[in-house]
MARKE-860762 format. One record per residue (C-alpha): y, z, x; residue number from 1; residue in one letter. Coordinates in steps of 0.2 Angstrom, whole numbers. Example, Ala and Ser with C-alpha at 12.3 -4.5 7.8 and 13.67 -1.06 7.14 Angstrom:
BEGIN
    yy    zz    xx   i aa
   -22    39    62   1  A
    -5    36    68   2  S
# end
This chain:
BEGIN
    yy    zz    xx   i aa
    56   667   218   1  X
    52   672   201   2  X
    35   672   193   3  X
    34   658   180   4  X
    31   661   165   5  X
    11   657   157   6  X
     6   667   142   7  X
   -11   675   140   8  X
   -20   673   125   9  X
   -29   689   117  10  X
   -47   686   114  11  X
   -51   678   132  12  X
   -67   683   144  13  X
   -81   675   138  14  X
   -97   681   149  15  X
  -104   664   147  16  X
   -97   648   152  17  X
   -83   644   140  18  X
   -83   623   145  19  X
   -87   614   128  20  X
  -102   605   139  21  X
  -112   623   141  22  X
  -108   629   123  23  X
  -108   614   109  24  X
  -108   625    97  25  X
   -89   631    98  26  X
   -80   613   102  27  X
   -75   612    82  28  X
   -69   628    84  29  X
   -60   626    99  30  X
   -52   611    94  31  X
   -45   620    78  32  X
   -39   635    90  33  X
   -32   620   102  34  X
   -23   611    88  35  X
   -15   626    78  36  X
   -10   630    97  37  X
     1   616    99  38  X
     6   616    82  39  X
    14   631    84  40  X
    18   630   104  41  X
    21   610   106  42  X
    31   614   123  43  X
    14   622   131  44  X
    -4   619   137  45  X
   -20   626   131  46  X
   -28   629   147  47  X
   -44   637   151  48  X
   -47   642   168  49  X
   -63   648   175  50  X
   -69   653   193  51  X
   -80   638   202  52  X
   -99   645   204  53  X
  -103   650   221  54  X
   -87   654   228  55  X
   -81   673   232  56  X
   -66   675   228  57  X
   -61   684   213  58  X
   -65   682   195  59  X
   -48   681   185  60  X
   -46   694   172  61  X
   -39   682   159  62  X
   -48   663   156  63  X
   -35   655   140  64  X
   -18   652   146  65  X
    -3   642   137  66  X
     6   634   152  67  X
    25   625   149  68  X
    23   608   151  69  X
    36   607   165  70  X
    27   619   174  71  X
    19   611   191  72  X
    -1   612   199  73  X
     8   622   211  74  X
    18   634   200  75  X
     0   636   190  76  X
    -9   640   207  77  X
     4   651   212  78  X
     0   661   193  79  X
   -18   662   194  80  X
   -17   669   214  81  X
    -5   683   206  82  X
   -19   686   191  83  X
   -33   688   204  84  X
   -23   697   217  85  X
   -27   685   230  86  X
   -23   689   248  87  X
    -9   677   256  88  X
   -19   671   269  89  X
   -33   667   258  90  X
   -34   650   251  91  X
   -36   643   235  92  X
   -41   627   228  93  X
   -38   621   208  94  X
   -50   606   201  95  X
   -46   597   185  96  X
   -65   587   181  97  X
   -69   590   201  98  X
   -54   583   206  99  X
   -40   594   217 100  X
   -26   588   208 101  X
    -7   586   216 102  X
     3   600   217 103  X
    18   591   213 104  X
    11   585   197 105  X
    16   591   180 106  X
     4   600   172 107  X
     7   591   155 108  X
     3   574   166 109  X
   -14   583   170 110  X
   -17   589   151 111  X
   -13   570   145 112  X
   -25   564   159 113  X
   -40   575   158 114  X
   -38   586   142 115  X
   -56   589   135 116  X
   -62   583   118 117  X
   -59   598   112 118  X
   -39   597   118 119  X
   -41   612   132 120  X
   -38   606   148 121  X
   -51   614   160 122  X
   -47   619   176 123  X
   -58   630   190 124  X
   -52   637   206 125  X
   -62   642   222 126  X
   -60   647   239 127  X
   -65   634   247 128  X
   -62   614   246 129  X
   -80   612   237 130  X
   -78   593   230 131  X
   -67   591   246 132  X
   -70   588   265 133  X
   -78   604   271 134  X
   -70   611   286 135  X
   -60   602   302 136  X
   -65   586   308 137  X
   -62   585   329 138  X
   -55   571   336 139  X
   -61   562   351 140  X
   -54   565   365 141  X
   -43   551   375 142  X
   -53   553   392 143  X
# end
């Protein structure tokens, strides 16, 4: 299986929160950055992915990707666990606005759905299920 291709923009890693919400300051910016982006790549996604508080799992070395549009959740998870040279048997979760979305999905049916005001789409990963069920539930058993 090949690794797909997701490009890297240069000036990434922020040490603050890069989500428009925490910094209203560089939402014109960023929607300049966001536009001259798709102007220039039509076929990809400006995506900014951060690491979920309270989670150990690794920080990712990069934050600004542009992702194909016909690349999947799965294929995009499958990138980022490359970037942060996660373990196999480790897992990984992917949230668009707190919400895990479906690995089958396209991520340009995620940008359309849940881009930012800004047009990034946002997107945090964690070790753990955190908007999710936590853990196993047990079944009763049939005595």
């Amino acid at each position: 299986m090949s690794t797909p291709s997701v490009s890297t923009s240069p000036a990434v890693s922020l040490a603050i929160s890069t989500h428009p919400s925490s910094r209203p300051f560089v939402s014109e910016k960023r929607k300049a950055e966001a536009e001259r982006i798709r102007q220039k790549y039509p076929d990809r996604i400006p995506v900014i992915c951060e690491k979920a508080d309270r989670t150990d799992i690794p920080t990712i070395d990069k934050k600004k990707y542009l992702v194909p549009s016909d690349l999947t959740v799965g294929q995009f998870v499958y990138v980022i666990r490359k970037r942060i040279k996660l373990a196999p048997e480790k897992a990984i979760f992917i949230f668009v606005d707190e919400v895990l979305p479906p690995t089958a999905a396209l991520m340009s049916a995620i940008y359309e759905e849940h881009k930012d005001e800004d047009n990034f789409l946002y997107v945090s990963y964690s070790g753990e299920n955190t908007f999710g069920q936590e853990g196993w539930l047990e079944l009763p058993s049939d005595s």
